[in-house]
DRENPA-3360 file (N, C-alpha, C; in nm, 2 decimals, always signed):
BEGIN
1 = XXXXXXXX = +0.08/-0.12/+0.00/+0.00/+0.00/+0.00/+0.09/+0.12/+0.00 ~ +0.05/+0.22/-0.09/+0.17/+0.34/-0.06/+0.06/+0.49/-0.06 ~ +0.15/+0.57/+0.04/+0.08/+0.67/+0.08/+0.04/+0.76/-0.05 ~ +0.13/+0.74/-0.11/+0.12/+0.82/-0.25/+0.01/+0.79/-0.34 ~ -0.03/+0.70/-0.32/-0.17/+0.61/-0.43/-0.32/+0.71/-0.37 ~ -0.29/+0.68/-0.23/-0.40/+0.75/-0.13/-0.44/+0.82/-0.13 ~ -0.33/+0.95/-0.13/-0.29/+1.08/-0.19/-0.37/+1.11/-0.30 ~ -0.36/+1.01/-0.40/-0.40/+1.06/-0.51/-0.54/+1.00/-0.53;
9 = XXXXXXXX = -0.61/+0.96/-0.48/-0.77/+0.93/-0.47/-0.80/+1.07/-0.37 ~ -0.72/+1.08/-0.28/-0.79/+1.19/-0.22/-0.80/+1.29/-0.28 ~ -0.68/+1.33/-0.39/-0.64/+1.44/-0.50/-0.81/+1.46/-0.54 ~ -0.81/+1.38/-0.59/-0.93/+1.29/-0.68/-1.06/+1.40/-0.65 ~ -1.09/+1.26/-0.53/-1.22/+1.32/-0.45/-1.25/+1.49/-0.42 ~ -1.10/+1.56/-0.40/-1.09/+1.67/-0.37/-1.15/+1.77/-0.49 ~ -1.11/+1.77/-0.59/-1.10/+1.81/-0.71/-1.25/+1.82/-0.74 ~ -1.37/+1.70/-0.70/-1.46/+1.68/-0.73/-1.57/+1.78/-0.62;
17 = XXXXXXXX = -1.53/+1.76/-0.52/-1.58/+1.84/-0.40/-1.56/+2.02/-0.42 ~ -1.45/+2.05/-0.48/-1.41/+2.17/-0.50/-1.50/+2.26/-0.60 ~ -1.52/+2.15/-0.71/-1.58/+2.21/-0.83/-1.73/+2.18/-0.81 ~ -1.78/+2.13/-0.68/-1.90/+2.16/-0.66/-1.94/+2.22/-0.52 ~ -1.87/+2.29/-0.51/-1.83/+2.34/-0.36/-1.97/+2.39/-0.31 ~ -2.02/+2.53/-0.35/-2.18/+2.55/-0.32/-2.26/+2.48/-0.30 ~ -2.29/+2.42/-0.42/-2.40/+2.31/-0.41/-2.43/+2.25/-0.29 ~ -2.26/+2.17/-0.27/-2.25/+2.09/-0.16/-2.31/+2.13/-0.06;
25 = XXXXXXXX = -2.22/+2.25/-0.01/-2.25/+2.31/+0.14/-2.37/+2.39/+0.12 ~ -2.48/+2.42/+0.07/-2.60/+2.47/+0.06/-2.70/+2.31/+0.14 ~ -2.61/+2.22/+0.01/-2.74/+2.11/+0.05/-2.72/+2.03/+0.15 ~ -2.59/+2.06/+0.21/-2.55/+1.99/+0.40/-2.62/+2.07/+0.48 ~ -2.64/+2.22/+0.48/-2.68/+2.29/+0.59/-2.85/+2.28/+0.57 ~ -2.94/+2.22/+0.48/-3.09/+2.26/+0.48/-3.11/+2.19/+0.56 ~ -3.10/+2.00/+0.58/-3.16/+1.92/+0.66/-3.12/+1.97/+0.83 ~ -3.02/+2.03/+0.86/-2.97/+2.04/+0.98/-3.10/+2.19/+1.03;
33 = XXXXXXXX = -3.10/+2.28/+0.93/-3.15/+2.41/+0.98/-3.28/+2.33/+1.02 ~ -3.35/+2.29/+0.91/-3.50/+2.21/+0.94/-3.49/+2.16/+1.08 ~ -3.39/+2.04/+1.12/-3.44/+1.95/+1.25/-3.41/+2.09/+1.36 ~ -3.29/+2.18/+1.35/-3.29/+2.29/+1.47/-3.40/+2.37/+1.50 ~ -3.45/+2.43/+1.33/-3.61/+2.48/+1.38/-3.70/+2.41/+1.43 ~ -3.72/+2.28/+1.38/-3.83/+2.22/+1.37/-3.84/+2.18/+1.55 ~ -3.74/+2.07/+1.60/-3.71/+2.02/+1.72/-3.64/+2.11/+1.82 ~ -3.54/+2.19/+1.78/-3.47/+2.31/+1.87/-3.57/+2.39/+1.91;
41 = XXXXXXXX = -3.60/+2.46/+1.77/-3.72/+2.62/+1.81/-3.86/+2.53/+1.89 ~ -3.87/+2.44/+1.82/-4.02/+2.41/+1.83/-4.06/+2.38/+2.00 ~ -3.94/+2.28/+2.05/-3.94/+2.21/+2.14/-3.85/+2.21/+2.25 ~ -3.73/+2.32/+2.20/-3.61/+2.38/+2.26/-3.65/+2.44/+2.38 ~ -3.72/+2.49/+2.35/-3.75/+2.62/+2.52/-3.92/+2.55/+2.59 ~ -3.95/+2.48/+2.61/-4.01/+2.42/+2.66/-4.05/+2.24/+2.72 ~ -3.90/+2.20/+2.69/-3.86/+2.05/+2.76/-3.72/+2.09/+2.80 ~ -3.67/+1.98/+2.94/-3.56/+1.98/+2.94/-3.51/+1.81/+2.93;
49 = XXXXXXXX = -3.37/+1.80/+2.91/-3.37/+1.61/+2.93/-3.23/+1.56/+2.96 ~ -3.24/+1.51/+3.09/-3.11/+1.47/+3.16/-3.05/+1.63/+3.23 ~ -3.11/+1.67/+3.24/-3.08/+1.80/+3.32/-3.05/+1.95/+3.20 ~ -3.09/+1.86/+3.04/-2.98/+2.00/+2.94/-3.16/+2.04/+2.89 ~ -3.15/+2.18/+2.80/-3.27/+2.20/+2.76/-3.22/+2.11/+2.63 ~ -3.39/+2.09/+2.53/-3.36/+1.97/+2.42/-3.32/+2.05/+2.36 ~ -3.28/+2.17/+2.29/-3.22/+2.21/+2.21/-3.10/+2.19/+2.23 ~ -3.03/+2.15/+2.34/-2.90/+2.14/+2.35/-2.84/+1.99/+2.38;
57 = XXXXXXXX = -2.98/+1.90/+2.40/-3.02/+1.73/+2.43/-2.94/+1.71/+2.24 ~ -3.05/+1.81/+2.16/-3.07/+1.75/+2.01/-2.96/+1.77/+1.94 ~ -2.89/+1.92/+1.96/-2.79/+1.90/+1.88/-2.64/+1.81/+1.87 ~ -2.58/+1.75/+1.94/-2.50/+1.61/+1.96/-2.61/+1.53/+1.82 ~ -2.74/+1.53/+1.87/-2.79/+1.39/+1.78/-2.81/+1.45/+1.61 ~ -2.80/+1.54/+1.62/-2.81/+1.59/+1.43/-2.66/+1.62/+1.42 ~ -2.57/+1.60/+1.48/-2.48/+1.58/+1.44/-2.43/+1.47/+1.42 ~ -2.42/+1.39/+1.48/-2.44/+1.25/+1.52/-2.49/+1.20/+1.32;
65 = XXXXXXXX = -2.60/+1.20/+1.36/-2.73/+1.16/+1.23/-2.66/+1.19/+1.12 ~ -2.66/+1.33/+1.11/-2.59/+1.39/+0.97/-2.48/+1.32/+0.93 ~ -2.37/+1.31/+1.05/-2.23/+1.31/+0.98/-2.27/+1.09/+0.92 ~ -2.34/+1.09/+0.98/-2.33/+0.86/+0.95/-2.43/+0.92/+0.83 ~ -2.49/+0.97/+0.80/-2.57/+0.99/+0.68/-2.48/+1.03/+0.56 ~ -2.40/+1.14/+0.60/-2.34/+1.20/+0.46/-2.24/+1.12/+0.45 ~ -2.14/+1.07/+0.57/-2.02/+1.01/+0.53/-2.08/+0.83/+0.51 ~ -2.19/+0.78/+0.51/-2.22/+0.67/+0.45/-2.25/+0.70/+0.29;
73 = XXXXXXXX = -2.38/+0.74/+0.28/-2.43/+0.80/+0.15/-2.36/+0.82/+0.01 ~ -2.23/+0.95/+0.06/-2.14/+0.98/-0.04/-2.03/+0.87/-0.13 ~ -2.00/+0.78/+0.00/-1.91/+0.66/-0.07/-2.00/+0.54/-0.10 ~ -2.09/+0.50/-0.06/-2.23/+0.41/-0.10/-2.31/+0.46/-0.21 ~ -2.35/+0.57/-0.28/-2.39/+0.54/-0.37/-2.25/+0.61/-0.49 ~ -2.14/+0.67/-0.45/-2.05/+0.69/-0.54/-1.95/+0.57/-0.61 ~ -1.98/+0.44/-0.52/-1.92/+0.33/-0.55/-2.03/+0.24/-0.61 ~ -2.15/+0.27/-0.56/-2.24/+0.19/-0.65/-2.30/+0.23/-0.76;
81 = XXXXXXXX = -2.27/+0.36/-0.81/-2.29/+0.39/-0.93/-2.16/+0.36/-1.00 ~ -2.03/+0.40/-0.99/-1.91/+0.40/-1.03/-1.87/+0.26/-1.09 ~ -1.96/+0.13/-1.03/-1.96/+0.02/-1.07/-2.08/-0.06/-1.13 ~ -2.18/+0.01/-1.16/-2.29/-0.02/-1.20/-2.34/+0.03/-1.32 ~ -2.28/+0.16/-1.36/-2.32/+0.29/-1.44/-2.19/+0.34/-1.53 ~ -2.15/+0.42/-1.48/-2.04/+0.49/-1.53/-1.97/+0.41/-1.59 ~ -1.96/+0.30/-1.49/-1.76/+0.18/-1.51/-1.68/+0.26/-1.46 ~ -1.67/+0.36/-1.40/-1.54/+0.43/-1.37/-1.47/+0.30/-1.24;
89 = XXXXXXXX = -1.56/+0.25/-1.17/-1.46/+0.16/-1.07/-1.40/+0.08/-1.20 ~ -1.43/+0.03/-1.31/-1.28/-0.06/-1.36/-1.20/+0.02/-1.42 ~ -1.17/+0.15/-1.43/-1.11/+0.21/-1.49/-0.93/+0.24/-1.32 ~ -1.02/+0.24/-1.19/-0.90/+0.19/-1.08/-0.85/+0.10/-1.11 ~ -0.95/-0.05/-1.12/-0.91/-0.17/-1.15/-0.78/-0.15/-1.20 ~ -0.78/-0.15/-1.35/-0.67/-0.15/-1.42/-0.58/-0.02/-1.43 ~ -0.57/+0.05/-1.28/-0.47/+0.15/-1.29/-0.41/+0.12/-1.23 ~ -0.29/+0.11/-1.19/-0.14/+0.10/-1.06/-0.19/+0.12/-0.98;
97 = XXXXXXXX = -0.30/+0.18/-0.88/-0.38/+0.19/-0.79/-0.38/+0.07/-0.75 ~ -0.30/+0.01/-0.62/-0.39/-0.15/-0.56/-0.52/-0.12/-0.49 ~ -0.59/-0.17/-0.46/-0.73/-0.23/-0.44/-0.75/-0.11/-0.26 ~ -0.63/-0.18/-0.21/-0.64/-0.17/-0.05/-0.63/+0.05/-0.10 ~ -0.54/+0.06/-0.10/-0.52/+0.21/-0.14/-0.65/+0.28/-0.20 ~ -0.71/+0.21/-0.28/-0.85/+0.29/-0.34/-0.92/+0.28/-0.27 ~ -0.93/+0.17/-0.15/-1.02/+0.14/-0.04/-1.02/+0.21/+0.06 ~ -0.93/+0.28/+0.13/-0.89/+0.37/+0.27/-0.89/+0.49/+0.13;
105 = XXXXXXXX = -0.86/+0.56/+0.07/-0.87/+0.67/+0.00/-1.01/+0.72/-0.03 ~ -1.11/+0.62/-0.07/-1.21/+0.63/-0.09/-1.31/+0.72/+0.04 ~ -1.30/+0.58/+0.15/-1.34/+0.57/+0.29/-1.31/+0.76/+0.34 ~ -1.15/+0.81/+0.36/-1.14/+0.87/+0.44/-1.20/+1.00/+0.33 ~ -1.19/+0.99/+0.22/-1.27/+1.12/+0.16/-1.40/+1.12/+0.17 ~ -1.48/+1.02/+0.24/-1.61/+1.00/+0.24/-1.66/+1.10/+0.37 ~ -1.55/+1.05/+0.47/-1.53/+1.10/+0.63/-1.49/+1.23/+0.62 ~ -1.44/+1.30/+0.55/-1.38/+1.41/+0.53/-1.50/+1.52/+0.50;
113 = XXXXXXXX = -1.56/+1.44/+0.40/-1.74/+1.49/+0.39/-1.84/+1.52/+0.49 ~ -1.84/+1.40/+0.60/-1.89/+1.39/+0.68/-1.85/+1.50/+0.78 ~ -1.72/+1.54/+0.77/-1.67/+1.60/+0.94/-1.68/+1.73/+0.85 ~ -1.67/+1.78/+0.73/-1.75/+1.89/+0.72/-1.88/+1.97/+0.70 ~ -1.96/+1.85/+0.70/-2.08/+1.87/+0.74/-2.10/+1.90/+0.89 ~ -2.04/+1.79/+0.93/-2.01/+1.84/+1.12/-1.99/+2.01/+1.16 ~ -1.92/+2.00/+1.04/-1.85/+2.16/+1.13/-1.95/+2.24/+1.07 ~ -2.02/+2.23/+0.98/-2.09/+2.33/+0.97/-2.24/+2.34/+1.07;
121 = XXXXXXXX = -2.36/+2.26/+1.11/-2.37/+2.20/+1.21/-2.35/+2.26/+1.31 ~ -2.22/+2.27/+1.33/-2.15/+2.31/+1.45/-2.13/+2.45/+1.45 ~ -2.13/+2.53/+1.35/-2.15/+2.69/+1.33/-2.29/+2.66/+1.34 ~ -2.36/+2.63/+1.27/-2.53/+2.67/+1.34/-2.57/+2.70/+1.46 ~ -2.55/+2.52/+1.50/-2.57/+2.49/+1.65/-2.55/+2.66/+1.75 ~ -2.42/+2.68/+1.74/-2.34/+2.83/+1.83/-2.47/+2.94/+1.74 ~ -2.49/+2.96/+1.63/-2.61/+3.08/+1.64/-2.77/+3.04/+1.70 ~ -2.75/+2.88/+1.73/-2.92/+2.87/+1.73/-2.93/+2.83/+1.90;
129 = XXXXXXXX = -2.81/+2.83/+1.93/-2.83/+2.82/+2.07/-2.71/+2.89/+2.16 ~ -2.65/+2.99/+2.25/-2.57/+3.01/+2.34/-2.46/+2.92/+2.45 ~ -2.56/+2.83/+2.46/-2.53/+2.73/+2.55/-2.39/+2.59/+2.51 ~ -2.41/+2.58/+2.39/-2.37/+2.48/+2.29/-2.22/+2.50/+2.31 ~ -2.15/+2.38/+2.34/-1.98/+2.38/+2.28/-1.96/+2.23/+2.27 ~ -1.79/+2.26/+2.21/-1.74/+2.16/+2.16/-1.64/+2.15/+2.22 ~ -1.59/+2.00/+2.24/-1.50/+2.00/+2.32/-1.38/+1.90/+2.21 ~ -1.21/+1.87/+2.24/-1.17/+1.80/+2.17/-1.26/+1.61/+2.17;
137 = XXXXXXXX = -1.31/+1.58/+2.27/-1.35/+1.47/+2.27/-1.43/+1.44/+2.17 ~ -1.52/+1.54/+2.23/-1.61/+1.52/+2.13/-1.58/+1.54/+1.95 ~ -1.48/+1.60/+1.92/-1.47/+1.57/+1.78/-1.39/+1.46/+1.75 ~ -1.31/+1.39/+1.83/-1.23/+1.27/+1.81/-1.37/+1.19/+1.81 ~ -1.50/+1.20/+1.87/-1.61/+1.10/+1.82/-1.61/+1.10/+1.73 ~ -1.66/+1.24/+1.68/-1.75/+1.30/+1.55/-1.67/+1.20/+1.46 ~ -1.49/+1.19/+1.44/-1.41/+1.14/+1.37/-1.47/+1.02/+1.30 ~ -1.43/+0.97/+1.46/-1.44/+0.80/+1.42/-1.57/+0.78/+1.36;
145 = XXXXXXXX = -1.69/+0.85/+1.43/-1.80/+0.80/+1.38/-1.80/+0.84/+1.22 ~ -1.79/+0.93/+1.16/-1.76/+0.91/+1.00/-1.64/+0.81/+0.96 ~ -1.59/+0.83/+1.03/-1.50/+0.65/+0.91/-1.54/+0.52/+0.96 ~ -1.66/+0.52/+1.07/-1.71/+0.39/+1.06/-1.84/+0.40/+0.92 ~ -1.89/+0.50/+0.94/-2.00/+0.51/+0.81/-1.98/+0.51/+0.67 ~ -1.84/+0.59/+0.69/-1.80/+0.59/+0.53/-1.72/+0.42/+0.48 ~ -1.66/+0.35/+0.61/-1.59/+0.23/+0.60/-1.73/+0.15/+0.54 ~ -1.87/+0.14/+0.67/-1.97/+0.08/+0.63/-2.01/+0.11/+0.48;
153 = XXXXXXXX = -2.03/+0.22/+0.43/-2.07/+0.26/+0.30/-1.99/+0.22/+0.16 ~ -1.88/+0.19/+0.22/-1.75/+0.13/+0.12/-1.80/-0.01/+0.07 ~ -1.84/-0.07/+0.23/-1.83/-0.26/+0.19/-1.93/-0.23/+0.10 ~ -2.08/-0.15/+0.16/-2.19/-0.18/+0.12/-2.19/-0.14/-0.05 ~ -2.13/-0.07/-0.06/-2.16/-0.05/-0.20/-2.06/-0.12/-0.32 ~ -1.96/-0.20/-0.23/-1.95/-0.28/-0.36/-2.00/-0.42/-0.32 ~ -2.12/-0.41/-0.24/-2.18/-0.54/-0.26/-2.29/-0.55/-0.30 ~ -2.39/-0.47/-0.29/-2.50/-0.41/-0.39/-2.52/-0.39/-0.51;
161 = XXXXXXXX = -2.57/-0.48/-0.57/-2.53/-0.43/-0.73/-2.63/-0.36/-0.82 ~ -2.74/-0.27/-0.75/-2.83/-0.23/-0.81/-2.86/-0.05/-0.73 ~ -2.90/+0.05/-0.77/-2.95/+0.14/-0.74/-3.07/+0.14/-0.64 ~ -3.14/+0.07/-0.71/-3.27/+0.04/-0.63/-3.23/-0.04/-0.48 ~ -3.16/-0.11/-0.49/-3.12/-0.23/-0.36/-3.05/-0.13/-0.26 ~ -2.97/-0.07/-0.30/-2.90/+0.02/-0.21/-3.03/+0.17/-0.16 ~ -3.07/+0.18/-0.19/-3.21/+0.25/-0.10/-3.30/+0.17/-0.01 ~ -3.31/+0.09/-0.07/-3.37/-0.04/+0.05/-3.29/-0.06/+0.17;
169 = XXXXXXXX = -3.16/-0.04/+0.13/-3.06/-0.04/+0.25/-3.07/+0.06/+0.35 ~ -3.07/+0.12/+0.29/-3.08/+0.32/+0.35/-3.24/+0.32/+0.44 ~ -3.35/+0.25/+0.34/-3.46/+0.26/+0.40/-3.50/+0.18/+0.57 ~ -3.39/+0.02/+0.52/-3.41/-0.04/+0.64/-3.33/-0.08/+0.74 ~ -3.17/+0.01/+0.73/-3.10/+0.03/+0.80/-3.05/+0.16/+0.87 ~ -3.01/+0.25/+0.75/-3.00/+0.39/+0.77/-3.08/+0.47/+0.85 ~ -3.21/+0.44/+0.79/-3.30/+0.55/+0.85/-3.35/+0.48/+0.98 ~ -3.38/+0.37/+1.02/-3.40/+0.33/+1.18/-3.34/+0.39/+1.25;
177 = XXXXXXXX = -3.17/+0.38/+1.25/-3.08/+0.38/+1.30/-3.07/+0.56/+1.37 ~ -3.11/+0.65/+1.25/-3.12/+0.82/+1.27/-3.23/+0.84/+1.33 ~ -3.33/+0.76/+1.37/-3.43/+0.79/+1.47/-3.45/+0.67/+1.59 ~ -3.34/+0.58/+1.63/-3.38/+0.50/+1.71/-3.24/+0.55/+1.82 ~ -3.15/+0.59/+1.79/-3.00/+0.54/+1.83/-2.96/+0.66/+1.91 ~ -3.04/+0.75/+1.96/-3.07/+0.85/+2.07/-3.06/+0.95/+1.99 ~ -3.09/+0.96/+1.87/-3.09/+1.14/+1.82/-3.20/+1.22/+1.88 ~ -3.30/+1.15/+1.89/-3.42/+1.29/+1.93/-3.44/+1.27/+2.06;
185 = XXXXXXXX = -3.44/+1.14/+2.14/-3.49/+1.12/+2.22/-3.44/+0.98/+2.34 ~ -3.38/+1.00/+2.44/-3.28/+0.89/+2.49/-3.33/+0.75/+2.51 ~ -3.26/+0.68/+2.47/-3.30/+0.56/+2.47/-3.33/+0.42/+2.60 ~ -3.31/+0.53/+2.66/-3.31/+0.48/+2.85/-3.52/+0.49/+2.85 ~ -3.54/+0.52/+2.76/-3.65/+0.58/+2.74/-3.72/+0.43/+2.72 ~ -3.65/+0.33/+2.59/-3.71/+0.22/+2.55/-3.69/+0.13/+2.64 ~ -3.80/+0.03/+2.60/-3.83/-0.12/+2.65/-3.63/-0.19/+2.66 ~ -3.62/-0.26/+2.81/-3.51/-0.33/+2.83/-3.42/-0.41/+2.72;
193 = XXXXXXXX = -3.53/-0.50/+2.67/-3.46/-0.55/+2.54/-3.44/-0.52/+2.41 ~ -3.50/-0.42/+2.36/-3.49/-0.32/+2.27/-3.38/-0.18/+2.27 ~ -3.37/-0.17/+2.38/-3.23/-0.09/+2.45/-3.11/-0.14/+2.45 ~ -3.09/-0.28/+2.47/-2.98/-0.31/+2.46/-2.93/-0.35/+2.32 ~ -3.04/-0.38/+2.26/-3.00/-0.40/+2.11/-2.99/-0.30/+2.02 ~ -3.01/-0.17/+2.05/-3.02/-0.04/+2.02/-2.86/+0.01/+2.07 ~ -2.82/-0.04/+2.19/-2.69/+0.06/+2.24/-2.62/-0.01/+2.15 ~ -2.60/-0.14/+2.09/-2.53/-0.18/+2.05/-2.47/-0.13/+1.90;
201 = XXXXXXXX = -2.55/-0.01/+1.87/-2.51/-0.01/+1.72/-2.40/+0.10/+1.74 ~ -2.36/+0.14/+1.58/-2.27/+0.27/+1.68/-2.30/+0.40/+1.67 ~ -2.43/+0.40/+1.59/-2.46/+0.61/+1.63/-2.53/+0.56/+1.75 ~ -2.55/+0.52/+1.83/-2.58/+0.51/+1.96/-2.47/+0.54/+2.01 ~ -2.32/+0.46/+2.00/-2.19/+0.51/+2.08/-2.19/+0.65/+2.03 ~ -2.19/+0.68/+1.95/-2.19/+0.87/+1.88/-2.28/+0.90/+1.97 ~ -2.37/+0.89/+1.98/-2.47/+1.02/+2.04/-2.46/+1.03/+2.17 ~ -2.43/+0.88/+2.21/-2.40/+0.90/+2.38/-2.31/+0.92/+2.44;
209 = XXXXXXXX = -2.19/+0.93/+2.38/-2.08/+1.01/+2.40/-2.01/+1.13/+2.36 ~ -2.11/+1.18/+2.31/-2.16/+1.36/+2.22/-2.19/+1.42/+2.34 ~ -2.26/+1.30/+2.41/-2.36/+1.41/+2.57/-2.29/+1.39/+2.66 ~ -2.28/+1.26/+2.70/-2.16/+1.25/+2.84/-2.27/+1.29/+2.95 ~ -2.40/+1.26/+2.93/-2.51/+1.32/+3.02/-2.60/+1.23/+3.04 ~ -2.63/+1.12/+3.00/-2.74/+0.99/+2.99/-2.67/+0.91/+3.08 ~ -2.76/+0.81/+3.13/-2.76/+0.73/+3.23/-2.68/+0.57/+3.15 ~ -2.67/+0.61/+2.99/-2.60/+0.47/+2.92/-2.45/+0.51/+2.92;
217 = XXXXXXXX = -2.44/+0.64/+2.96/-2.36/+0.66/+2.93/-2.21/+0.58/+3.02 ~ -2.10/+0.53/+2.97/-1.98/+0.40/+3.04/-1.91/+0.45/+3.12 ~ -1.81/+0.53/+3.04/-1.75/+0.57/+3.06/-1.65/+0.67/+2.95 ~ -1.60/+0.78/+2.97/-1.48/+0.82/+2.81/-1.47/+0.75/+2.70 ~ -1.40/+0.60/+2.75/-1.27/+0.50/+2.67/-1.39/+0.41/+2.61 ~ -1.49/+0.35/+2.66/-1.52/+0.25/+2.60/-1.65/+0.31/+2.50 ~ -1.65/+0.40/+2.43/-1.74/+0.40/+2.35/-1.67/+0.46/+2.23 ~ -1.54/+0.51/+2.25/-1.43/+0.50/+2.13/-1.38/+0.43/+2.10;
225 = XXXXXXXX = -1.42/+0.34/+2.19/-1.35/+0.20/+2.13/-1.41/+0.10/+2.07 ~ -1.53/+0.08/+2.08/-1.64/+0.02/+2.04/-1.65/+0.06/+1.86 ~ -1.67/+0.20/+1.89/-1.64/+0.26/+1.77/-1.54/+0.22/+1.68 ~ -1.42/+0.25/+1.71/-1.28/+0.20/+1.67/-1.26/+0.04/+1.63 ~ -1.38/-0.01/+1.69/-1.38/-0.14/+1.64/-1.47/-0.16/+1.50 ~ -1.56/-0.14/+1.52/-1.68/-0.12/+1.45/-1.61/-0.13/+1.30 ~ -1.47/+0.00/+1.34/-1.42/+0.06/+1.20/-1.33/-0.02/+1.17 ~ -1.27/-0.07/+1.22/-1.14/-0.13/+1.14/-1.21/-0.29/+1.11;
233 = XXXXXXXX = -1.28/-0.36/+1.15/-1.40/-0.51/+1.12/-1.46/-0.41/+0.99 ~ -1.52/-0.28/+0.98/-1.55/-0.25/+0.82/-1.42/-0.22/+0.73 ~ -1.37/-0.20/+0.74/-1.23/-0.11/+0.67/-1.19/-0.23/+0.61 ~ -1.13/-0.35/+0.72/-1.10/-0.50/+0.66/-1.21/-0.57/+0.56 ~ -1.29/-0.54/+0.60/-1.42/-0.60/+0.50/-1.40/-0.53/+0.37 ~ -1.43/-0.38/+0.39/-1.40/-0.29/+0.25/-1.27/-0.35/+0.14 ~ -1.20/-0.35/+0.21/-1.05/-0.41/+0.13/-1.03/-0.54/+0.10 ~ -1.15/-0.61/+0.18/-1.13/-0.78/+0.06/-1.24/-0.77/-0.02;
241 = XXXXXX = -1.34/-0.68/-0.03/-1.46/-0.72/-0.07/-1.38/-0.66/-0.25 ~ -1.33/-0.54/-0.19/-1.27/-0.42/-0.35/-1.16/-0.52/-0.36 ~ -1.06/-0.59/-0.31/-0.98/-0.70/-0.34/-1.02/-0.80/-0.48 ~ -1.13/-0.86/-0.39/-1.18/-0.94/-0.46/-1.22/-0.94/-0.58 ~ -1.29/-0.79/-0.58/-1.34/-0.71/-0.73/-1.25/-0.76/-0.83 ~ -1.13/-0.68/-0.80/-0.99/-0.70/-0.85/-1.00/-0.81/-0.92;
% end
């Protein structure tokens, strides 16, 4: 694997992000403004939960949501079109590019996406509420949790071989996941057995260690780590699955 291959997918990805730079960031910040009005304004100044007001409960979790959304999404349907449509994935194939290299290049430009979606999010958040900070911890979450989404989004999309199938995905894993896994509402909240199979995923480790305020909450170490697993079991997967391609 050489850094320089990496480099140059990221080259890549960058070039593409650049020349659609507006677009982009116009269409990261609507879904976010909506859930701050909608759940912040709507429901912000008249609940509190776990001692924070919900406007300050919510934003951890539309951060949280967003960044596994965009940094899944962007490499999941850019690999499943790329190999389904275009052909541009065999055009890697047969370039000096090895497999493993197009695989972590791909991934961390996907996360890259994701953590600036984060940050932008994160400038709202500060105008739409006072109260709101960030701390380094909490962006070493934010991290991981986009390269477990974009790792996840890597396998999935070179295993999907259809357009249509890969929204089914979205429909019955993605989207549970951004309303069950403590974005709006804590999960201490659900039925015993449904809670434990719920902590288990990992925008649940993101959201509950965004707050550091819930009663699931472990401790610092073990929900970065959990994480940190999550990602390297997908990362390995990503790079035999694009291996195999090969």
């Amino acid at each position: 694997m050489n850094k320089l291959k990496i480099i140059t997918i990221l080259w890549h990805e960058y070039i593409i992000f650049k020349n659609r730079f507006w677009g982009t960031t116009i269409s990261l910040m609507i879904s976010p403004i909506l859930y701050l009005i909608a759940f912040g304004w709507g429901l912000g100044n008249g609940m509190k939960i776990d001692g924070m007001s919900y406007m300050n409960f919510v934003i951890p979790g539309i951060i949280a949501m967003s960044t596994m959304t965009i940094s899944f999404g962007t490499v999941a349907n850019g690999i499943n079109i790329s190999r389904m449509y275009d052909k541009t994935f065999e055009e890697f194939v047969t370039s000096p590019i090895n497999m493993a290299s197009y695989a972590i290049g791909k991934i961390i430009a996907s996360a890259s996406r994701g953590l600036y979606s984060a940050a932008l999010i994160i400038v709202l958040s500060l105008l739409f509420s006072k109260d709101f900070s960030i701390d380094l911890y909490s962006i070493f979450i934010i991290i991981l949790n986009c390269l477990v989404f974009a790792a996840l989004g890597f396998a999935i999309g070179m295993i999907i071989d259809s357009h249509a199938d890969m929204s089914k995905f979205s429909s019955f894993i993605i989207t549970p996941m951004s309303f069950l896994c403590g974005t709006f509402f804590p999960i201490d909240k659900m039925p015993f057995i449904i809670k434990q199979i719920v902590f288990l995923l990992p925008l649940t480790q993101t959201s509950v260690a965004l707050r550091r305020s819930s009663d699931v909450f472990v401790n610092p170490y073990i929900h970065p780590l959990i994480l940190a697993i999550y990602f390297v079991i997908l990362l390995l997967l990503g790079i035999k699955l694009c291996t195999k391609a090969e």
